[in-house]
C-alpha positions in Angstrom: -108.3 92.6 102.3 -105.2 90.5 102.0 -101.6 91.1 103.4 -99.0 89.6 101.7 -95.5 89.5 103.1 -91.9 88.9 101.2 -89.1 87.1 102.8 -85.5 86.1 101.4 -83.9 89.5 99.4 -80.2 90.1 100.3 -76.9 90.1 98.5 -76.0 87.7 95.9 -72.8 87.5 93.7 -73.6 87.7 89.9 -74.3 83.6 88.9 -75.7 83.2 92.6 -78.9 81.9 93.5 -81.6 83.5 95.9 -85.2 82.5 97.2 -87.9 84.4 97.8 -91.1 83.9 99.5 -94.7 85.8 100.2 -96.9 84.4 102.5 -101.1 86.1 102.2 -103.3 86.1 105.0 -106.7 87.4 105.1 -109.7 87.2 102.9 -107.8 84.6 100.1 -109.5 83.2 97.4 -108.5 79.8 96.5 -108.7 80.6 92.6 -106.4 83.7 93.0 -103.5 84.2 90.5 -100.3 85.2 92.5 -97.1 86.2 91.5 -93.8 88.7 91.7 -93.0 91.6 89.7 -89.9 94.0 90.2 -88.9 97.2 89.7 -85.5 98.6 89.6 -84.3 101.9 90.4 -85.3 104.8 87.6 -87.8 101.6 85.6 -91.4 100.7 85.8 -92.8 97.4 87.7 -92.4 94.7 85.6 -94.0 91.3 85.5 -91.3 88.7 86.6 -93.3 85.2 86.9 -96.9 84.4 88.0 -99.2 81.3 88.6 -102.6 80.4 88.8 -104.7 78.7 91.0 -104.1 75.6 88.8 -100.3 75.6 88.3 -99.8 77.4 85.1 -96.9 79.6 84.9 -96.1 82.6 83.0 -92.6 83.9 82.4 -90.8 87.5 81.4 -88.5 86.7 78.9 -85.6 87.9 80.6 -85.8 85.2 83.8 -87.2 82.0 81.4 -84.4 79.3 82.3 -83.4 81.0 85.3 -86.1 81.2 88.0 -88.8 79.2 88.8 -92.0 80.1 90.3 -94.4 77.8 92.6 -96.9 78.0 95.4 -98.7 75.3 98.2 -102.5 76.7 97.9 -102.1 75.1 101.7 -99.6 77.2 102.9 -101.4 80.4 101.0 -98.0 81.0 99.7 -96.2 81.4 96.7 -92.3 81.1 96.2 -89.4 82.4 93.6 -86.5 80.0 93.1 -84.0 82.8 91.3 -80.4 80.8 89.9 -78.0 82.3 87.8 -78.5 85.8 89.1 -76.8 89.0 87.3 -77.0 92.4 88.4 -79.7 93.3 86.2 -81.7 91.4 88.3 -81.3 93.7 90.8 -83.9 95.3 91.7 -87.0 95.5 94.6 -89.4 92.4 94.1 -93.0 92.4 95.0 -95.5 89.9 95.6 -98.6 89.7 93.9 -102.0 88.7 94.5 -105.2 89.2 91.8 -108.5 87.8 92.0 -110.8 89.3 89.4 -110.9 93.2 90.2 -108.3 92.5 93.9 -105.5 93.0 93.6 -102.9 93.1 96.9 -99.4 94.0 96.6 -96.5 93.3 99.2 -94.1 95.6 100.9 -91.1 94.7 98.5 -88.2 92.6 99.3 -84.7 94.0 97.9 -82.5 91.6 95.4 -79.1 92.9 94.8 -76.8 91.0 92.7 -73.4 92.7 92.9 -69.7 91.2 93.6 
């Protein structure tokens, strides 16, 4: 089992910047892919940013530019630098960890982007 746990939701003003981070603990593998998704009130979970073991990065379309996504294998954590925030960012992010058929998600952490 793994437990992953979010830090670093709140309030931001639209164009605002926010980070977020998940630290796992437990049975980690070192080649796991990690990431966040979100899902805002009345949508599905959707795939924000996630990166493998190795350092590649994959994007949603709608936060290329914007937020950046990293992790120290070291730390067994994985971080989400969010700039330029607007309120349809707002929503509750999740951390994500998958390695092969496990697959652990976090409690949630909210973002709300509002002035």
């Amino acid at each position: 089992q793994v437990q992953l746990v979010e830090s670093g939701g709140g309030l931001v003003q639209p164009g605002g910047s926010l980070s977020l981070s998940c630290a796992a603990s437990g049975s980690i593998f070192s080649g796991a892919t990690m990431g966040w998704y979100r899902q805002a009130p009345g949508k599905q979970r959707e795939l924000v940013a996630v990166i493998t073991s190795g350092g590649i990065t994959n994007y949603a379309n709608s936060v290329k530019g914007r937020f950046t996504i990293s992790r120290d294998n070291a730390k067994k954590s994985v971080y989400l630098q969010m700039n330029s925030l607007n309120p349809e960012d707002t929503a509750v992010y999740y951390c994500n960890y998958r390695y092969t058929s496990l697959i652990s998600w976090g409690q949630g952490t909210q973002v709300t982007v509002s002035s």
